[in-house]
PDBQT receptor file of N, H, CA, C and O in Angstrom, charges set to zero:
ATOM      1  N   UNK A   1      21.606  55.812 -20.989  1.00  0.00    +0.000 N 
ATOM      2  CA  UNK A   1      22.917  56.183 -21.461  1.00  0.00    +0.000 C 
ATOM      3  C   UNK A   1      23.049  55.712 -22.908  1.00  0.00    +0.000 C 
ATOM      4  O   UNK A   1      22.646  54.628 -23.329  1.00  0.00    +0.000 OA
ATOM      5  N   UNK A   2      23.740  56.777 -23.703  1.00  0.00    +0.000 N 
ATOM      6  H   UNK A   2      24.068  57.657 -23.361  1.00  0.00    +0.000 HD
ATOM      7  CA  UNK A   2      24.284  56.045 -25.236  1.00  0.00    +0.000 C 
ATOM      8  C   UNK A   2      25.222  56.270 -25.310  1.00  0.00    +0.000 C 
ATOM      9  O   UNK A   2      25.685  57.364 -24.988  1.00  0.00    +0.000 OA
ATOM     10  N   UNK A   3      26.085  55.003 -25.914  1.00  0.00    +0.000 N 
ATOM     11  H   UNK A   3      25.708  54.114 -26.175  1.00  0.00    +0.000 HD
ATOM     12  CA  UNK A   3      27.426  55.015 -26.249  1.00  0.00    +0.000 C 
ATOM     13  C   UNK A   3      27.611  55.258 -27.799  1.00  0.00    +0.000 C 
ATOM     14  O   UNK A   3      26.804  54.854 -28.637  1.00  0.00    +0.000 OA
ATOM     15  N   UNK A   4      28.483  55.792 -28.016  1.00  0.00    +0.000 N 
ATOM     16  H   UNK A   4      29.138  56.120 -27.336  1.00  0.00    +0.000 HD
ATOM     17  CA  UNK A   4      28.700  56.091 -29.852  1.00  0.00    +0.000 C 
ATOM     18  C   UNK A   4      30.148  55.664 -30.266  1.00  0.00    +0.000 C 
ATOM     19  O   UNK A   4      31.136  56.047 -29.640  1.00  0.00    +0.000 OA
ATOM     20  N   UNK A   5      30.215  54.784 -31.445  1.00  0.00    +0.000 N 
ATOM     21  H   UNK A   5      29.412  54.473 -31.953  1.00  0.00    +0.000 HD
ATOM     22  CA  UNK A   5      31.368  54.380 -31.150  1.00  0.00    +0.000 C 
ATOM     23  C   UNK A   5      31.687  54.629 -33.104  1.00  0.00    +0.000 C 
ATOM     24  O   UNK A   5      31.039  54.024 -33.958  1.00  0.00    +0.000 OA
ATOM     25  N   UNK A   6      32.769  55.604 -33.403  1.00  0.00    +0.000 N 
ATOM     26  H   UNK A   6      33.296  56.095 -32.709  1.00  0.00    +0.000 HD
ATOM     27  CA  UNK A   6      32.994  55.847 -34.799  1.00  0.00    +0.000 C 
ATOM     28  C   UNK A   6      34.139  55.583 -35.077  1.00  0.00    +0.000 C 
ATOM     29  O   UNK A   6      35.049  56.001 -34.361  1.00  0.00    +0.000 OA
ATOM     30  N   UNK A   7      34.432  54.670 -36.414  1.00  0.00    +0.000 N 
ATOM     31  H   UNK A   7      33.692  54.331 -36.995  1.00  0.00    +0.000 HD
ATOM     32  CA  UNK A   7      35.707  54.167 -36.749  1.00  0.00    +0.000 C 
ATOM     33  C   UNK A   7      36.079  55.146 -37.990  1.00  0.00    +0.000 C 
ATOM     34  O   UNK A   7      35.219  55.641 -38.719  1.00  0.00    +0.000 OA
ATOM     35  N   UNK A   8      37.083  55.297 -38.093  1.00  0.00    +0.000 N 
ATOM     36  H   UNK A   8      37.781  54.895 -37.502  1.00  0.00    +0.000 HD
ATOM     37  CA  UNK A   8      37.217  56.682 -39.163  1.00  0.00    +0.000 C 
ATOM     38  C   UNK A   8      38.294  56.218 -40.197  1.00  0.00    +0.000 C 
ATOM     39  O   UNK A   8      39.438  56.616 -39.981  1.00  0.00    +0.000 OA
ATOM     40  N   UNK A   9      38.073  55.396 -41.340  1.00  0.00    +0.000 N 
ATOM     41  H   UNK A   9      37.143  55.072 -41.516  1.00  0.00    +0.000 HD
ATOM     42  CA  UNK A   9      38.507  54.742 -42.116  1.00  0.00    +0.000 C 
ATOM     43  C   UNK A   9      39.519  56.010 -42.985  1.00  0.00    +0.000 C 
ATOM     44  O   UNK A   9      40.647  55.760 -43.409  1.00  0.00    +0.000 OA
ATOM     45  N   UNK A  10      38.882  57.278 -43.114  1.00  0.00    +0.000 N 
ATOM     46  H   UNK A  10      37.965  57.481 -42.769  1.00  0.00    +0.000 HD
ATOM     47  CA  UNK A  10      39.746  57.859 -44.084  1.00  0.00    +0.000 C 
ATOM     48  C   UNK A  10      40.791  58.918 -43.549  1.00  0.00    +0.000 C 
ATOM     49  O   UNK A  10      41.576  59.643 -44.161  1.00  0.00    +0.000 OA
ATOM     50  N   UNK A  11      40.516  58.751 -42.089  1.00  0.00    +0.000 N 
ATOM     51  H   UNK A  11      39.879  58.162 -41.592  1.00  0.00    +0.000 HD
ATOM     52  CA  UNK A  11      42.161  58.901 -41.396  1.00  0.00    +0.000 C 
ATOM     53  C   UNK A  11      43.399  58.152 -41.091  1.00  0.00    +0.000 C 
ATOM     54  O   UNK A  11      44.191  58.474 -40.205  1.00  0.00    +0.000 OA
ATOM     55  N   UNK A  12      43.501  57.273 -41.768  1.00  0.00    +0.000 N 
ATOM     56  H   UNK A  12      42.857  57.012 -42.487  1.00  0.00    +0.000 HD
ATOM     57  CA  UNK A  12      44.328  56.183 -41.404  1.00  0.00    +0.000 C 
ATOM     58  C   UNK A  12      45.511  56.816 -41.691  1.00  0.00    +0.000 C 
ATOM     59  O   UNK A  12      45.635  57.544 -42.677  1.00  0.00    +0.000 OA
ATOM     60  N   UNK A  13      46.653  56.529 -40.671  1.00  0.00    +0.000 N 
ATOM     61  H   UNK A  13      46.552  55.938 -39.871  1.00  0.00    +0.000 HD
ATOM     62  CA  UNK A  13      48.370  56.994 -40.871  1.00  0.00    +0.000 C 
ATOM     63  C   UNK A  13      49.277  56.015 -41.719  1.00  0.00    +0.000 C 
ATOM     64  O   UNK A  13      48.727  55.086 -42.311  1.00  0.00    +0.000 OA
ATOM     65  N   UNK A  14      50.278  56.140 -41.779  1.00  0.00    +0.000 N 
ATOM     66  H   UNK A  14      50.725  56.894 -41.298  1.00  0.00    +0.000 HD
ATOM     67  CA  UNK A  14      51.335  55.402 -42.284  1.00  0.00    +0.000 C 
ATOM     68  C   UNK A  14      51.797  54.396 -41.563  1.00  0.00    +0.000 C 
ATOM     69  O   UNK A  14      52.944  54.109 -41.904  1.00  0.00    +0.000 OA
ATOM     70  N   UNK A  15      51.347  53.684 -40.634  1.00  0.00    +0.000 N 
ATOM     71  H   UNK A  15      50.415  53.917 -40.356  1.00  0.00    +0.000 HD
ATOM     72  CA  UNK A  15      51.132  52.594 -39.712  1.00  0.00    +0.000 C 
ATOM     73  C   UNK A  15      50.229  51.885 -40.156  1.00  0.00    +0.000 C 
ATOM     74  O   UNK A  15      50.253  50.675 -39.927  1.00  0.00    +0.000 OA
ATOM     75  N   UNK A  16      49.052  52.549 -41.015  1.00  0.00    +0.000 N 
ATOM     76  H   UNK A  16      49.032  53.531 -41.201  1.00  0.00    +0.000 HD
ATOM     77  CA  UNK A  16      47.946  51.659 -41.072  1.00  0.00    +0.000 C 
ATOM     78  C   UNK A  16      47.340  51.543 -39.668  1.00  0.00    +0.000 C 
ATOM     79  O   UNK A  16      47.020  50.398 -39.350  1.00  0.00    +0.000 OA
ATOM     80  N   UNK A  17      47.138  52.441 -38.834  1.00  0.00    +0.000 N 
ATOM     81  H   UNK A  17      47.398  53.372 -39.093  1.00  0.00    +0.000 HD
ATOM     82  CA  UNK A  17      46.376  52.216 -37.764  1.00  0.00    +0.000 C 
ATOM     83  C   UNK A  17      45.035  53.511 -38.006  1.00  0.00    +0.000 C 
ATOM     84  O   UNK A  17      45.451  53.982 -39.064  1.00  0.00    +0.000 OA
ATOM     85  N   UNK A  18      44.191  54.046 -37.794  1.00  0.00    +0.000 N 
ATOM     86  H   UNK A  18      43.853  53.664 -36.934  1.00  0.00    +0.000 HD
ATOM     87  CA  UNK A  18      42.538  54.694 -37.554  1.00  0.00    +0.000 C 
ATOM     88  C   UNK A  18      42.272  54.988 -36.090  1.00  0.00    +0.000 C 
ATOM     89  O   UNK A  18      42.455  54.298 -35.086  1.00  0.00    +0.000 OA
ATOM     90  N   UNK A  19      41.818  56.128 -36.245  1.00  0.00    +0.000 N 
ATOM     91  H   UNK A  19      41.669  56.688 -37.060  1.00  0.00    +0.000 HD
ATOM     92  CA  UNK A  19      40.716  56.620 -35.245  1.00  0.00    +0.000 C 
ATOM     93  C   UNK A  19      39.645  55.640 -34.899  1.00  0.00    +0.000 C 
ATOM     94  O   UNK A  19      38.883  55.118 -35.713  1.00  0.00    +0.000 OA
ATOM     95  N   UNK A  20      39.662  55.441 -33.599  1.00  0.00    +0.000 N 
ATOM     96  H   UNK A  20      40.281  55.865 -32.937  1.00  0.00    +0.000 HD
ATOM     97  CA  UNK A  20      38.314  55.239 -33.187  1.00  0.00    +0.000 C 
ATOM     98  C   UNK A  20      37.557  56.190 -32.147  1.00  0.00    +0.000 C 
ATOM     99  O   UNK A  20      38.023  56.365 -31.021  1.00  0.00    +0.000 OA
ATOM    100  N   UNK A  21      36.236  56.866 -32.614  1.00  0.00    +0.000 N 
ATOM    101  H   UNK A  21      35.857  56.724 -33.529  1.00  0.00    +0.000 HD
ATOM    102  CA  UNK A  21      36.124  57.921 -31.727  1.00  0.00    +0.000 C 
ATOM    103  C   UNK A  21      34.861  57.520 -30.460  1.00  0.00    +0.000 C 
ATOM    104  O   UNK A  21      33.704  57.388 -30.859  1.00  0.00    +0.000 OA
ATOM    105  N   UNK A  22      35.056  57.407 -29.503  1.00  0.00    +0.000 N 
ATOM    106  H   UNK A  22      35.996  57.514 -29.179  1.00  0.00    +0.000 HD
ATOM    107  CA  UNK A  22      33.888  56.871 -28.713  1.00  0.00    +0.000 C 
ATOM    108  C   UNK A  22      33.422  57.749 -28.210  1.00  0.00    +0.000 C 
ATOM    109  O   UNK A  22      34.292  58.543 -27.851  1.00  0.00    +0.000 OA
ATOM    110  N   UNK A  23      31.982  58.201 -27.861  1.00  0.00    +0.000 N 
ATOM    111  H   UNK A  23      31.276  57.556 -28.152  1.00  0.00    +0.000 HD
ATOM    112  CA  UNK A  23      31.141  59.138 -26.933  1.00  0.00    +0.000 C 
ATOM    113  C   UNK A  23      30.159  58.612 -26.212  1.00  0.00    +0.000 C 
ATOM    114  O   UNK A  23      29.369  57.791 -26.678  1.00  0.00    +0.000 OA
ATOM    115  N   UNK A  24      30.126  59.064 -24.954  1.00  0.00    +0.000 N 
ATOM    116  H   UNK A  24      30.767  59.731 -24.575  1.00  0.00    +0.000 HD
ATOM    117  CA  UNK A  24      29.070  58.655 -23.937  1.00  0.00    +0.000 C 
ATOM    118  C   UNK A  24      27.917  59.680 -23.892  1.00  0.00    +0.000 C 
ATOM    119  O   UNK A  24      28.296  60.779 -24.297  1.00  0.00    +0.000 OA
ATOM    120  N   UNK A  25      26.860  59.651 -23.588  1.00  0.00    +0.000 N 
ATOM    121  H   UNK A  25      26.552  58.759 -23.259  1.00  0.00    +0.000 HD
ATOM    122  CA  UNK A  25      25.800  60.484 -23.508  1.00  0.00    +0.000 C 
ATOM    123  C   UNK A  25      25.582  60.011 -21.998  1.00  0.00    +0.000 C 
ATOM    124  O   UNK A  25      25.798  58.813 -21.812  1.00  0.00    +0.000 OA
ATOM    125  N   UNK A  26      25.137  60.863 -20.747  1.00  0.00    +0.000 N 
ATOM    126  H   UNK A  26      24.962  61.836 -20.898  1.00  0.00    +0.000 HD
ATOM    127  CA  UNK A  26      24.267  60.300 -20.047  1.00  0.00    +0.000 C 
ATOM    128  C   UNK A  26      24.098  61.628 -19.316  1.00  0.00    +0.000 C 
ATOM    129  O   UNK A  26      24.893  62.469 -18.899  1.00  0.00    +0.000 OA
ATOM    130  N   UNK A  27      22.412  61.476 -19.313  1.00  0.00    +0.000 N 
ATOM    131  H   UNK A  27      21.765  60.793 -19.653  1.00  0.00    +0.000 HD
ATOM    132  CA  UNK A  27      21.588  63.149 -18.033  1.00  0.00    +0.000 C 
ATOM    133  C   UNK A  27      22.120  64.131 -19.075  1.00  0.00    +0.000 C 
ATOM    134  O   UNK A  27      22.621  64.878 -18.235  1.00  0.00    +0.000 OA
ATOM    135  N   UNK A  28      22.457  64.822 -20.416  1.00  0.00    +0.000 N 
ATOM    136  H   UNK A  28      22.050  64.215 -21.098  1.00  0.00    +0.000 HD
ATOM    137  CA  UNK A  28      22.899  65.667 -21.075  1.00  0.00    +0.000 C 
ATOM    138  C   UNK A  28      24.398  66.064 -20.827  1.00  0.00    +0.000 C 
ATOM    139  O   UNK A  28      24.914  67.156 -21.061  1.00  0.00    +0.000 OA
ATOM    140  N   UNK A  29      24.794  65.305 -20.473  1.00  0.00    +0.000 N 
ATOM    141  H   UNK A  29      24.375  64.417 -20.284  1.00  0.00    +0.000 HD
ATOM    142  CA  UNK A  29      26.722  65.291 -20.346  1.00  0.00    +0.000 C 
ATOM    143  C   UNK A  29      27.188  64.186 -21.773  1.00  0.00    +0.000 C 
ATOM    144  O   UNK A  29      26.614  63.217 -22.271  1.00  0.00    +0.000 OA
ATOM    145  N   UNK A  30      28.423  64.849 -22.075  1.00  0.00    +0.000 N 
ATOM    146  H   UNK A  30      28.889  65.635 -21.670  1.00  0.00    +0.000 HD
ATOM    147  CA  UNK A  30      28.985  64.060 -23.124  1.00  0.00    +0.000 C 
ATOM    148  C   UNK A  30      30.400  63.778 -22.756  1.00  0.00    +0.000 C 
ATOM    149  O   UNK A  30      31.114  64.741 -22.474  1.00  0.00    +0.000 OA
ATOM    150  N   UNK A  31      30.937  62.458 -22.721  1.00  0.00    +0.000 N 
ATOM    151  H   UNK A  31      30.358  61.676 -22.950  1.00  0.00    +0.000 HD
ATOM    152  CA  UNK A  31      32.224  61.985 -22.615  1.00  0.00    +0.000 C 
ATOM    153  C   UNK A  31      32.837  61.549 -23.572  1.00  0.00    +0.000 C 
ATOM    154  O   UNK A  31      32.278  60.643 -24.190  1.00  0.00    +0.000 OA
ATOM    155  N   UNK A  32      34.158  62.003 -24.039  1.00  0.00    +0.000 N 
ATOM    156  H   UNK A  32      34.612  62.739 -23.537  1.00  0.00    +0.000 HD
ATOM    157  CA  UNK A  32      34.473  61.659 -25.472  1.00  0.00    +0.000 C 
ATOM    158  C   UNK A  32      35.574  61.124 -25.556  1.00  0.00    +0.000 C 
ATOM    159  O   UNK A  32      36.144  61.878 -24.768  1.00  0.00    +0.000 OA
ATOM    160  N   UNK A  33      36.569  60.236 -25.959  1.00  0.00    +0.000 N 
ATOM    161  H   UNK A  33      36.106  59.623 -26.599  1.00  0.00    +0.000 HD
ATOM    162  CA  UNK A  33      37.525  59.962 -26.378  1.00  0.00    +0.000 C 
ATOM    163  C   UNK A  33      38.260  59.725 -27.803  1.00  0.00    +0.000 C 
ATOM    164  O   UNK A  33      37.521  59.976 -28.755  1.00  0.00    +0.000 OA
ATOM    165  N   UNK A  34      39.472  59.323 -28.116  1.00  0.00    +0.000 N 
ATOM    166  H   UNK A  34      40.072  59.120 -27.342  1.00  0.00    +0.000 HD
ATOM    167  CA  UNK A  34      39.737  59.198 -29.176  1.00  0.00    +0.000 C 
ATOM    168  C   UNK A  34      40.858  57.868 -28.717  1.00  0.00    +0.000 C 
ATOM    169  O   UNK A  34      41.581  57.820 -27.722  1.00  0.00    +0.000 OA
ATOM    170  N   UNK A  35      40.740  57.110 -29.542  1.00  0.00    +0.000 N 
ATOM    171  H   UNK A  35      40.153  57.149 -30.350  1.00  0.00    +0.000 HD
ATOM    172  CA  UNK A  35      42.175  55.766 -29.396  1.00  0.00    +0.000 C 
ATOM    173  C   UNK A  35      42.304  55.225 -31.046  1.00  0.00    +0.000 C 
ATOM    174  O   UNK A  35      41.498  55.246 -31.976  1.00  0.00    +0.000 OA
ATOM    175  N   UNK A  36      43.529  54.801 -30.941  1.00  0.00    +0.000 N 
ATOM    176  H   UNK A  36      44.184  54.783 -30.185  1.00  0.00    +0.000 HD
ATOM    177  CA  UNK A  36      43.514  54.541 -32.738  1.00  0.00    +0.000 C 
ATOM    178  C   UNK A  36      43.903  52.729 -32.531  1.00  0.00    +0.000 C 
ATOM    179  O   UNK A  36      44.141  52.150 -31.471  1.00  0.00    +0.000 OA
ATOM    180  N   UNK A  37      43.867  52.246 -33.697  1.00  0.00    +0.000 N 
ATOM    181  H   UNK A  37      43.673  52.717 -34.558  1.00  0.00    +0.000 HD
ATOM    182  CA  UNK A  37      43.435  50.704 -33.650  1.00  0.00    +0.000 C 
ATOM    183  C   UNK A  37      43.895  50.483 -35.259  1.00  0.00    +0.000 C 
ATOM    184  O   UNK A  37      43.559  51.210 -36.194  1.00  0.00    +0.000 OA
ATOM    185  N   UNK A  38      44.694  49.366 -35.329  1.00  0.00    +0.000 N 
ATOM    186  H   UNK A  38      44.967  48.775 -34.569  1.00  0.00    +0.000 HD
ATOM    187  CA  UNK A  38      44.905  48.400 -36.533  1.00  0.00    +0.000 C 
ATOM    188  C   UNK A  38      43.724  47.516 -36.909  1.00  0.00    +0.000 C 
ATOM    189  O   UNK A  38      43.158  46.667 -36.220  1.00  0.00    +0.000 OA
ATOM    190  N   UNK A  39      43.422  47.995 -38.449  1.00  0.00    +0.000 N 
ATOM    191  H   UNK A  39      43.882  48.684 -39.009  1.00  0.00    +0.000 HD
ATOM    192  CA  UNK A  39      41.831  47.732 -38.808  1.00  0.00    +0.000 C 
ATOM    193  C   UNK A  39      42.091  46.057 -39.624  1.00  0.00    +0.000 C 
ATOM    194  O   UNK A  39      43.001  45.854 -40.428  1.00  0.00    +0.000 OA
ATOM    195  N   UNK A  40      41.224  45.162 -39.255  1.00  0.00    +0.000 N 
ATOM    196  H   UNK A  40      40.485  45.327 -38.602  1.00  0.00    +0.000 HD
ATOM    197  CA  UNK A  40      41.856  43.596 -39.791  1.00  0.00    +0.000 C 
ATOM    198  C   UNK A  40      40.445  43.459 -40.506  1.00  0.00    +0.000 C 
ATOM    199  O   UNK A  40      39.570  43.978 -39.813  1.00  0.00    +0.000 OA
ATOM    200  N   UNK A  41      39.977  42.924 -41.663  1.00  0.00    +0.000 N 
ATOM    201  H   UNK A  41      40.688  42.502 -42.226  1.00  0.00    +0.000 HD
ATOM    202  CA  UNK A  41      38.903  42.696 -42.280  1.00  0.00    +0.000 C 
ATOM    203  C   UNK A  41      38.637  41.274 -42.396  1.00  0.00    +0.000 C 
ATOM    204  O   UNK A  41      37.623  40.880 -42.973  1.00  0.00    +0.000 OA
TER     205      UNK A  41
């Protein structure tokens, strides 16, 4: 199984919160989501 996990810095809203986009791979199936997250450096 691979997990993919993409933070998408140049979508950020007027909250200051981002995309985070996660995908699963497993046997040639793909599971995908999207959740957004306050980015702290």
């Amino acid at each position: 199984m691979k997990v993919v996990f993409e933070l998408r810095h140049d979508k950020q809203d007027k909250a200051g919160t981002v995309p985070v986009y996660v995908s699963a791979y497993f046997d040639g199936l793909r599971l995908a989501t999207a959740e957004r997250c306050t980015v702290t450096e």
